[in-house]
C-alpha positions, 0 to 999 in steps of 0.5 A: 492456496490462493485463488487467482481470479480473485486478485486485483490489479492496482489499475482495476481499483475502482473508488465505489468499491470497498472491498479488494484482494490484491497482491504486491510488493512494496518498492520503496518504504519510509517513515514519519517519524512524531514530531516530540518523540523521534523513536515513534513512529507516526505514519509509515509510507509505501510505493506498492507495485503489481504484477503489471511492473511497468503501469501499476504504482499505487502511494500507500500510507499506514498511519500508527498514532492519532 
């Protein structure tokens, strides 16, 4: 069961804080692909939309190799 008020909503994000719970769905995904290898993967970016669907967009990025 997950705890409502603990949620926070992309536009509430603040940089002095390091520690969120938020809940969304990922709009659009893409891969970047290593540059001597094309089958790896090397980082996969993602557009991250709240429930406010109209004002919270957030670019993130999961980076796979160093």
């Amino acid at each position: 069961m997950e705890n409502v008020d603990r949620i926070t909503l992309l536009n509430d994000i603040d940089v002095l804080t390091t520690n969120y719970t938020i809940k969304v769905k990922i709009v659009s995904l893409w891969r970047k692909k290593m540059r001597d290898n094309e089958r790896e993967t090397y980082r996969i970016d993602m557009i991250l939309m709240d429930e406010k669907q109209n004002s919270s967009f957030l670019h993130a990025q999961a980076i796979f190799k160093i």
